[in-house]
N, C-alpha and C positions, 0 to 999 in steps of 0.2 A: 693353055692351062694357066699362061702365067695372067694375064689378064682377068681369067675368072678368080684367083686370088686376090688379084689386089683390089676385084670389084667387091669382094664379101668381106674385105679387111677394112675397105673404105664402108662400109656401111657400119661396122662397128667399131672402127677406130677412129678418132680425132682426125683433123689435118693438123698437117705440119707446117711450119715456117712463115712466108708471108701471108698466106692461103684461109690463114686460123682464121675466123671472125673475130672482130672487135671484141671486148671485154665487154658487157654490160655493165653501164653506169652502178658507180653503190647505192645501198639502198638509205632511206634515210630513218636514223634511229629514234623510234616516239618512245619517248619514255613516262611509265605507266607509274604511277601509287605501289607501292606493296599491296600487296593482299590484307587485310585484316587476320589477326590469328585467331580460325574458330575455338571453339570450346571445345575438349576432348571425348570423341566419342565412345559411350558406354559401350562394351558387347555384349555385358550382361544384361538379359530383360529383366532378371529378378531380384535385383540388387539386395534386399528386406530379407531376403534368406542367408545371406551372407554376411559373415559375421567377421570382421578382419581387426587384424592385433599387429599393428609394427606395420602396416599397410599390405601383409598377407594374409588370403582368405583364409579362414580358419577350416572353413566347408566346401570342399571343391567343387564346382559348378555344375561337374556331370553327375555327381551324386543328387545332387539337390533334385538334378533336373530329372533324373532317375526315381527318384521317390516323389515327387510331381508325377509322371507318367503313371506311375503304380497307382498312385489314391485316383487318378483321372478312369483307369480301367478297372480300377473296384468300385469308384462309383457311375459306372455306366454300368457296370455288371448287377448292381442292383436295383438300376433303374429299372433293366429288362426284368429282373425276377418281380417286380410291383405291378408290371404294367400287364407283366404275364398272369401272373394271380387277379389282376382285377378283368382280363377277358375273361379268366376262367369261371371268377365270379358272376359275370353275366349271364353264362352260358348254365351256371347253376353247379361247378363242379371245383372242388376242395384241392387246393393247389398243394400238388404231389412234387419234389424236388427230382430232378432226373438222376439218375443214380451218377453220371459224370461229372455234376456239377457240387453234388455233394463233399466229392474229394477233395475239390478245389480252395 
């Protein structure tokens, strides 16, 4: 038993005393340039909405971006009601609003 111990200790422990392998040589130090220091990256994509005083936004970002998504989904919503009235005009029939879209 004792042998299978110290054959699983010897696989993952070191050796000890004269036994150790040499030390590997050091290694040698290249020494590089700095970096250049890039230019600060924006996060905001729509900076032109943003209105800041004292270098605080005055408009918070998800607002902005939030009433961006609304006029982007009220004008798709009226692309559909155009493009729906002009099938309907082909087919020869007086574009009726659907009573769900009414409410909206």
């Amino acid at each position: 038993m004792r042998s299978l111990l110290a054959a699983i200790l010897a696989l993952f422990l070191p050796a000890r005393g004269a036994h150790r392998a040499a030390a590997p040589p050091p290694l040698r130090r290249i020494s590089c340039p700095p970096a250049p220091e890039s230019p600060p990256v924006i996060t905001c994509p729509h900076l032109a909405d943003v209105i800041t005083a004292d270098g605080m936004p005055l408009v918070r970002p998800y607002v902005v971006e939030w009433e961006r998504e609304r006029d982007e989904h009220d004008r798709r919503r009226l692309q559909r009601e155009r493009r729906r009235a002009a099938v309907l005009a082909t087919l020869g029939q007086d574009d009726v609003p659907v009573p769900w879209e009414v409410a909206a």
